[in-house]
C-alpha positions in Angstrom: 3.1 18.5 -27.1 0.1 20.1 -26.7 -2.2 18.1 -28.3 -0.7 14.8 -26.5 -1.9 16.9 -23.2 -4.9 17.2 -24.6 -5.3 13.6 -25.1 -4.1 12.3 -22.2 -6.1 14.5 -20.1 -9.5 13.7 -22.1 -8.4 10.0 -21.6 -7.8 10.3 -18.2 -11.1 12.6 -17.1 -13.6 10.3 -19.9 -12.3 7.8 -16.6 -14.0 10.2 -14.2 -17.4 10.4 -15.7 -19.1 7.5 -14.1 -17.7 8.5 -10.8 -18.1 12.3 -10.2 -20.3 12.1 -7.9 -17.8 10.2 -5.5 -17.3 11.6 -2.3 -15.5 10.7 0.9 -18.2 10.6 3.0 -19.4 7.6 1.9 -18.8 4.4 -0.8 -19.9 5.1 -4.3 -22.3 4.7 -6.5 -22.4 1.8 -8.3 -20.0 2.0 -11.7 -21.9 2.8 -15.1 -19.2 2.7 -17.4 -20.0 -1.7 -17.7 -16.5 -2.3 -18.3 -16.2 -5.4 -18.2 -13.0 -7.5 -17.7 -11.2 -9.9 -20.6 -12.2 -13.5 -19.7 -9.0 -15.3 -19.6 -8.3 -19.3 -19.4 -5.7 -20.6 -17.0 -3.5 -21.4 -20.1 -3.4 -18.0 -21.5 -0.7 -15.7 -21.8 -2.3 -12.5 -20.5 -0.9 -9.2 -22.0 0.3 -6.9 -19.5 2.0 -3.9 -18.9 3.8 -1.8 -16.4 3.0 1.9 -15.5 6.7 2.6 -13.5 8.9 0.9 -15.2 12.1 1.6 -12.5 13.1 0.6 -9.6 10.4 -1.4 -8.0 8.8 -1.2 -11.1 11.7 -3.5 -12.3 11.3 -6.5 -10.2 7.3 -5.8 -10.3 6.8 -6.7 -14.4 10.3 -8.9 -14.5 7.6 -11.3 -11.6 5.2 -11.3 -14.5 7.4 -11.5 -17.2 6.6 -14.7 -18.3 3.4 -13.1 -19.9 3.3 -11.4 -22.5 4.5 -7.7 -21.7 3.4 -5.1 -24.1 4.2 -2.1 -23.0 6.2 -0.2 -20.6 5.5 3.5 -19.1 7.8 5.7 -17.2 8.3 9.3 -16.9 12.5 8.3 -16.4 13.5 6.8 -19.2 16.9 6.2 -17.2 15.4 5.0 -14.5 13.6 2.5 -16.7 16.3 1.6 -18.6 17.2 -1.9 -17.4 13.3 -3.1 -17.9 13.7 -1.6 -21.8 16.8 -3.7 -22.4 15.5 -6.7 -20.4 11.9 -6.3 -22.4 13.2 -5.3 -26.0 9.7 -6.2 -27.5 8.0 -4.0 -25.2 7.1 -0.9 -26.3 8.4 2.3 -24.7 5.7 5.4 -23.4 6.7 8.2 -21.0 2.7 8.6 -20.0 0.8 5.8 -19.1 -2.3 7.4 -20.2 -1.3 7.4 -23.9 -0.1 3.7 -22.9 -3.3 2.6 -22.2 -5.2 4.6 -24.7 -2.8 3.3 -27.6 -3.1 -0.5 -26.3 -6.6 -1.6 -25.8 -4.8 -4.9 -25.7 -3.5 -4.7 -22.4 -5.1 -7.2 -19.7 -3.4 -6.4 -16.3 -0.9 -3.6 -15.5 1.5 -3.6 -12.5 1.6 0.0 -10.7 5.1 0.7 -9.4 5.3 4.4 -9.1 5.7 7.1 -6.1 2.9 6.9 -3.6 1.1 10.1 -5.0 0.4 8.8 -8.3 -0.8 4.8 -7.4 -4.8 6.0 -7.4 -4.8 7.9 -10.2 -2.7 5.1 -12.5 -5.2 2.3 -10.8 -8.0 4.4 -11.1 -7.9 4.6 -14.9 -7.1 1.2 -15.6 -9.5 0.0 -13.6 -12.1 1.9 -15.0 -10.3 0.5 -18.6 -11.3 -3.3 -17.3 -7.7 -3.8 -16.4 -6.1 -5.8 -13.8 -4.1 -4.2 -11.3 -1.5 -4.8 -8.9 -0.4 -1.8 -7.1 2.7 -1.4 -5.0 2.2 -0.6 -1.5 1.1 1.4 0.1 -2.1 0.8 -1.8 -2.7 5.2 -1.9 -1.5 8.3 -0.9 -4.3 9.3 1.3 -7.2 7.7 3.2 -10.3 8.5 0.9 -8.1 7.0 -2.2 -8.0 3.5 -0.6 -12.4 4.0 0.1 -12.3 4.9 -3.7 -10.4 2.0 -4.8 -12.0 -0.6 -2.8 -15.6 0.6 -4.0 -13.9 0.7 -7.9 -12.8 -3.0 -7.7 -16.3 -4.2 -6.3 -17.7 -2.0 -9.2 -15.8 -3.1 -12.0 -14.9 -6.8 -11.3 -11.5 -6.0 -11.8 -8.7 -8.7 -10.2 -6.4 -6.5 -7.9 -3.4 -7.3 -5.5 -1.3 -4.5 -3.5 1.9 -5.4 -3.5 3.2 -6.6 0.1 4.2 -10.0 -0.6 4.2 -11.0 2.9 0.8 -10.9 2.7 1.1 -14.3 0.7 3.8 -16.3 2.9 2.9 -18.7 5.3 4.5 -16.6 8.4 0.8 -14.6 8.6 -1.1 -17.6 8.4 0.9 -19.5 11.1 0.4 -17.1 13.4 -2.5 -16.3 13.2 -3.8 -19.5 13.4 -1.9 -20.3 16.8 -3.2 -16.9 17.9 -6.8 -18.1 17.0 -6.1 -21.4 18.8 -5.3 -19.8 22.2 -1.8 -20.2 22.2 -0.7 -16.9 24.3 -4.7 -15.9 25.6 -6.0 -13.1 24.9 -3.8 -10.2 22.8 -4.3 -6.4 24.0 -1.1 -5.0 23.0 1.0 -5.5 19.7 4.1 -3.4 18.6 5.4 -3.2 15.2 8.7 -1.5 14.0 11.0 -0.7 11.3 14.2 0.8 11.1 13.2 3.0 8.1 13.7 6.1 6.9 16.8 5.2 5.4 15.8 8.2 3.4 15.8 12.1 4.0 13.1 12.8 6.1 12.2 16.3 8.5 13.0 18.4 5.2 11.9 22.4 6.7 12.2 23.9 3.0 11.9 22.8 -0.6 15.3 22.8 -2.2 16.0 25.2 -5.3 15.3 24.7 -8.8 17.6 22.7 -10.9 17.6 21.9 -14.5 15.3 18.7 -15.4 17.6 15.9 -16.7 16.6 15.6 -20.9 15.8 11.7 -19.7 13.0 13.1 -17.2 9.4 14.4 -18.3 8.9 16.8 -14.9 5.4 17.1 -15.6 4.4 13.8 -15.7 6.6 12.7 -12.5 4.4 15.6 -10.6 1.1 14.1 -12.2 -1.8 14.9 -9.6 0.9 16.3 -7.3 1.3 20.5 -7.0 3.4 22.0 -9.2 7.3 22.5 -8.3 10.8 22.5 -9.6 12.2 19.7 -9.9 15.3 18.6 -7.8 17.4 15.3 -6.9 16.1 15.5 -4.0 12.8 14.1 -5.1 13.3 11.8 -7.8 14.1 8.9 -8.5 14.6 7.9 -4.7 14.2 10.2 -2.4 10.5 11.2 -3.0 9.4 8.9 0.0 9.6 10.9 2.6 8.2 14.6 0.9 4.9 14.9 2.4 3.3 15.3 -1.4 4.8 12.0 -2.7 5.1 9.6 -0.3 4.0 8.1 2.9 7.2 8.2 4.7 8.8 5.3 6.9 4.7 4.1 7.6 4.0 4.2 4.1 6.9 2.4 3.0 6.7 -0.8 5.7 3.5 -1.2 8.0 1.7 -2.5 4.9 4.2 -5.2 5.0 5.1 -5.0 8.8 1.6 -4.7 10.3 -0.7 -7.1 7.9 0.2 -10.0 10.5 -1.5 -7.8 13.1 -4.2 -6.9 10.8 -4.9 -10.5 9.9 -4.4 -12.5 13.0 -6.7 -9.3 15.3 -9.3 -9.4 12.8 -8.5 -5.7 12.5 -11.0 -5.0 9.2 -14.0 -6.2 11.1 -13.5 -2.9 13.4 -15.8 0.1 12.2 -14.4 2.7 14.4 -10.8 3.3 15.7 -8.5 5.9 17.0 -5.2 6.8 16.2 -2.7 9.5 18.1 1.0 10.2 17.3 2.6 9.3 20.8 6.3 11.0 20.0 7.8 12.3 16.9 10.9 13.9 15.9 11.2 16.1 12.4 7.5 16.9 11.6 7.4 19.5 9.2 4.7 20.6 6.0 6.8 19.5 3.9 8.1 16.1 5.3 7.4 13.3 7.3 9.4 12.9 10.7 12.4 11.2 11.5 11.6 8.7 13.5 7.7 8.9 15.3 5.8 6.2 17.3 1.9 6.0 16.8 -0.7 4.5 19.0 -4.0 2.7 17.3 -6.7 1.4 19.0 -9.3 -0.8 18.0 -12.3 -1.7 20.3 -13.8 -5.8 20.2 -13.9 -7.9 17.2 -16.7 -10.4 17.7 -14.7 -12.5 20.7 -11.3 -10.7 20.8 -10.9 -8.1 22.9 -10.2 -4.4 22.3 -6.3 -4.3 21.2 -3.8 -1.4 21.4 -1.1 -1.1 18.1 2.0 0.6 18.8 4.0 1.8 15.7 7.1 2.7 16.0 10.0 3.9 12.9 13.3 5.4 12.7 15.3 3.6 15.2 12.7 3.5 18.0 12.2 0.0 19.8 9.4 -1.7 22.1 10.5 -2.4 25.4 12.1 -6.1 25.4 9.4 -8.3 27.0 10.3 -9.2 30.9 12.2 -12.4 31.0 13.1 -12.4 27.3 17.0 -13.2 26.7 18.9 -10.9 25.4 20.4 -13.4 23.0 16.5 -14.1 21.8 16.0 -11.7 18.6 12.4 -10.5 18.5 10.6 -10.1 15.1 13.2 -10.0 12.3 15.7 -7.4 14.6 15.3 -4.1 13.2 11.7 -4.6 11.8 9.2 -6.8 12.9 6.0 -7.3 15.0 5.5 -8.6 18.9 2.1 -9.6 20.2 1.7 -9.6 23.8 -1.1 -12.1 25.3 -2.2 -12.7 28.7 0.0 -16.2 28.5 3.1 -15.3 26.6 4.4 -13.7 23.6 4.6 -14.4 19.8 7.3 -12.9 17.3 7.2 -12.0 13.6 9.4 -11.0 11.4 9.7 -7.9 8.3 7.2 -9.7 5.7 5.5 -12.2 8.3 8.3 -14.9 8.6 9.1 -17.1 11.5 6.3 -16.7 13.5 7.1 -17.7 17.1 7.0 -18.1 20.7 9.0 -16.1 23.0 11.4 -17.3 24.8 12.5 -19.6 22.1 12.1 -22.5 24.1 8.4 -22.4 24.4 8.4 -23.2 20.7 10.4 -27.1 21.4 7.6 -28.6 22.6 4.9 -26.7 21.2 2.3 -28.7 18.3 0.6 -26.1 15.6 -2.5 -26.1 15.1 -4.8 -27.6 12.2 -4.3 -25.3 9.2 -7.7 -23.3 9.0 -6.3 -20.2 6.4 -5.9 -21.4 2.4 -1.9 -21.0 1.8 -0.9 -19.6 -1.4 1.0 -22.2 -3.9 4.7 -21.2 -3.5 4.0 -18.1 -1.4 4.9 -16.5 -4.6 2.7 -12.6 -4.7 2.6 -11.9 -7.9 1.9 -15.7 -9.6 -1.2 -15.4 -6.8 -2.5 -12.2 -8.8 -2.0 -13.6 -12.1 -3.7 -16.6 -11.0 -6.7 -14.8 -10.2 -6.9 -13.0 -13.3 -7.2 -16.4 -14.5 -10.0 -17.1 -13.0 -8.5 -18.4 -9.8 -9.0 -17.8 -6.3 -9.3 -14.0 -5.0 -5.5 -12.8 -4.5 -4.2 -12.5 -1.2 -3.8 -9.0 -1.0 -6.8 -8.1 -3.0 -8.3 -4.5 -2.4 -11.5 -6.1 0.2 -9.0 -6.5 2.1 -5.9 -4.5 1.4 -7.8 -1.1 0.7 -9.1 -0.7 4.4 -5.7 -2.1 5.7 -3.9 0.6 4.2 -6.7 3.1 5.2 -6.0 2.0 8.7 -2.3 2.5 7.8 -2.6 5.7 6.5 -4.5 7.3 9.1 -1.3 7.5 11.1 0.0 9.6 8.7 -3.1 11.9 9.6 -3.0 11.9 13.4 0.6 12.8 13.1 -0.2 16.4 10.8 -3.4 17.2 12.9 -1.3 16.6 16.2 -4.0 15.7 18.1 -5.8 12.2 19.0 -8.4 11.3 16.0 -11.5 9.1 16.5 -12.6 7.7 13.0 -15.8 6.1 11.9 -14.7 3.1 8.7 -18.4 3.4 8.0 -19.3 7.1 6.6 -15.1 7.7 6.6 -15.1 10.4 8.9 -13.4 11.4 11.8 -15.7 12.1 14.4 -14.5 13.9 17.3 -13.2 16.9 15.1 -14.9 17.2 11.8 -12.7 20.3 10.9 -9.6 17.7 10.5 -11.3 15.7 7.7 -9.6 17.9 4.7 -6.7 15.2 5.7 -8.0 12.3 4.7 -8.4 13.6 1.0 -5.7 16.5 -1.1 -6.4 18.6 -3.6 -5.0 17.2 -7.3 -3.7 19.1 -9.9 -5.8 20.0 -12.7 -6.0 17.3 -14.9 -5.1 14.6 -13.1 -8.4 14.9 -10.2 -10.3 12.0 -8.6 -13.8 11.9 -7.5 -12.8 11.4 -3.6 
């Protein structure tokens, strides 16, 4: 066992070498490592592999499947058991370090694993010249989506985050009668999700128990602090422990909020600020149980500034004035509402239906000329295999899904400092209290540290 450590932590640091001098206040330096990606032609069967092989990890690599798969990594060989049997000729690895090491092969890897361990898995396969498409959210913390985003310019490397409404035609539509004036100018947006339908508000750690023979403990942890293990964490109910997960924001603004992001122009802001309006369950060790968040975001070039409510865990906007109550807005218990100075448009969970509100607004009503390229079959993960191919920059591709999520993320950080934060995009600091900026970054376990 111990000289396995031994190599997977040499391969996982000899990663960190070009990049130590990394730091969250500011991009990086430009990689050294020239890694440079396989060339691959449109008709080519790319080799990929999947590090989190279980439950989203499942559905993530079966999408690709029509590759060729090589190998398979998970640290829960029963969680990961229905991709072994559906993938027989795949081979089988606990660590995905030794994966990669062992399999030089590999093109493109899919990362479906708990929130805490995304950047470090992307971060060495990146640096490998592989492909990545990472599950949402993109990181754990802020400064991991800067480090990503500046890693993907470095190396060349195709990436995709894995909210596939980010590639149906619900965004696009939207935005597009947005940009053509169709409700005036838009100030206010809310956003909502019935999640957590997991344990959240957790006060205590639970005791030890005795680590299942089909679990490796110690690589389930990876970067994340040392602890017993418990059901309570794994496999499904990590989401909402403030060390593994992202909670109810984590889990859907990446997929509830991207029409907001795209349609508002939101990545062209440099500065924004973010406060935790309400919350119930806050503790150190968990995320709440239901919170609603406030983001603000001053002009984009001719739209106006533009208040974002978020709101989880059963909590609601207000129903519009003069709205039916037979008229469902967004999807019902997720979806987005954008509030113009000449009416209302609706979207549901993953961008769908976008609409005017009341519904009969939309009888009458002629969309606009397409302007935004739509993806061939709105299918997410054929976009990022596409583009490994040479084709067209994936949807969801780290420009612009690694400042979404750090605008995403940041709510998670005005909730634990309590207080209103002002944050600068360009050095990636928050500038009205510089002694809050330890939570945009955590400490990582020895062995398992990024340069951020």
């Amino acid at each position: 066992m111990k000289k396995n450590n031994d190599i997977t932590r040499r391969a996982f640091l000899a990663t960190t070498t070009t990049t130590a001098a990394w730091a969250i206040t500011g991009f990086a330096a430009p990689n050294t490592a020239k890694v440079i990606p396989g060339k691959l032609s449109p008709n080519e069967k790319m080799n990929v592999a999947a590090i989190g092989s279980g439950g989203k990890g499942l559905s993530d690599i079966m999408n690709v499947s029509h590759e060729n798969v090589v190998a398979l990594a998970d640290p829960d060989w029963k969680n990961a058991a229905e991709s072994f049997a559906r993938l027989p000729d795949a081979k089988q690895y606990k660590d995905y370090r030794i994966m990669l090491e062992k399999h030089p092969e590999i093109d493109a890897c899919t990362i479906s694993t708990p929130d805490h361990t995304h950047a470090p898995a992307a971060f060495m396969a990146m640096n490998m010249g592989k492909h990545v498409y990472v599950q949402k959210p993109l990181t754990h913390t802020v400064a991991e989506a800067r480090l990503l985003r500046q890693l993907a310019k470095d190396t060349g490397v195709v990436t995709q985050m894995g909210n596939q409404g980010r590639s149906n035609n619900g965004c696009r539509d939207l935005a597009e009668m947005l940009w053509d004036g169709a409700i005036g100018e838009v100030r206010e947006v809310h956003a909502w999700s019935n999640r957590p339908i997991w344990p959240q508000g957790m006060k205590k750690r639970p005791k030890a128990k005795d680590v299942p023979e089909h679990i490796d403990w110690d690589l389930w942890l990876g970067c994340a602090p040392e602890r017993p293990y418990h059901p309570a964490y794994a496999p499904f109910k990590w989401r909402g422990w403030w060390d593994f997960g992202c909670g109810a924001l984590g889990d859907m603004a990446c997929h509830i909020m991207d029409t907001p992001n795209l349609a508002l122009k939101l990545g062209e802001a440099t500065t924004f600020s973010v406060e935790a309006v309400s919350q119930e369950g806050l503790t150190d060790e968990a995320a709440p149980n239901k919170s609603v968040i406030k983001y603000e975001f001053p002009a984009r070039g001719d739209m106006p500034p533009v208040t974002i409510y978020w709101h989880d865990g059963g909590n609601m906007p207000p129903r519009p004035e003069g709205i039916p109550e037979d008229q469902e807005i967004g999807g019902g218990d997720n979806g987005s509402l954008f509030i113009g100075s000449d009416g209302y448009l609706t979207a549901g969970t993953y961008s769908g239906e976008a609409r005017f509100l009341p519904m009969e607004r939309n009888k009458d009503y002629k969309r606009p000329e397409q302007t935004l390229a739509r993806v061939k079959d709105e299918n997410h993960a054929q976009n990022w295999i596409d583009g490994c191919k040479g084709g067209d920059a994936p949807s969801s591709n780290f420009e612009y899904s690694a400042p979404f999520t750090e605008f995403v993320n940041f709510g998670n950080v005005a909730l634990r400092a309590g207080k209103k934060l002002e944050y600068d995009r360009v050095s990636g600091k928050i500038t009205n209290d510089a002694s809050l900026n330890h939570h945009l970054t955590k400490e990582y376990r020895k062995g398992w540290e990024l340069p951020c």
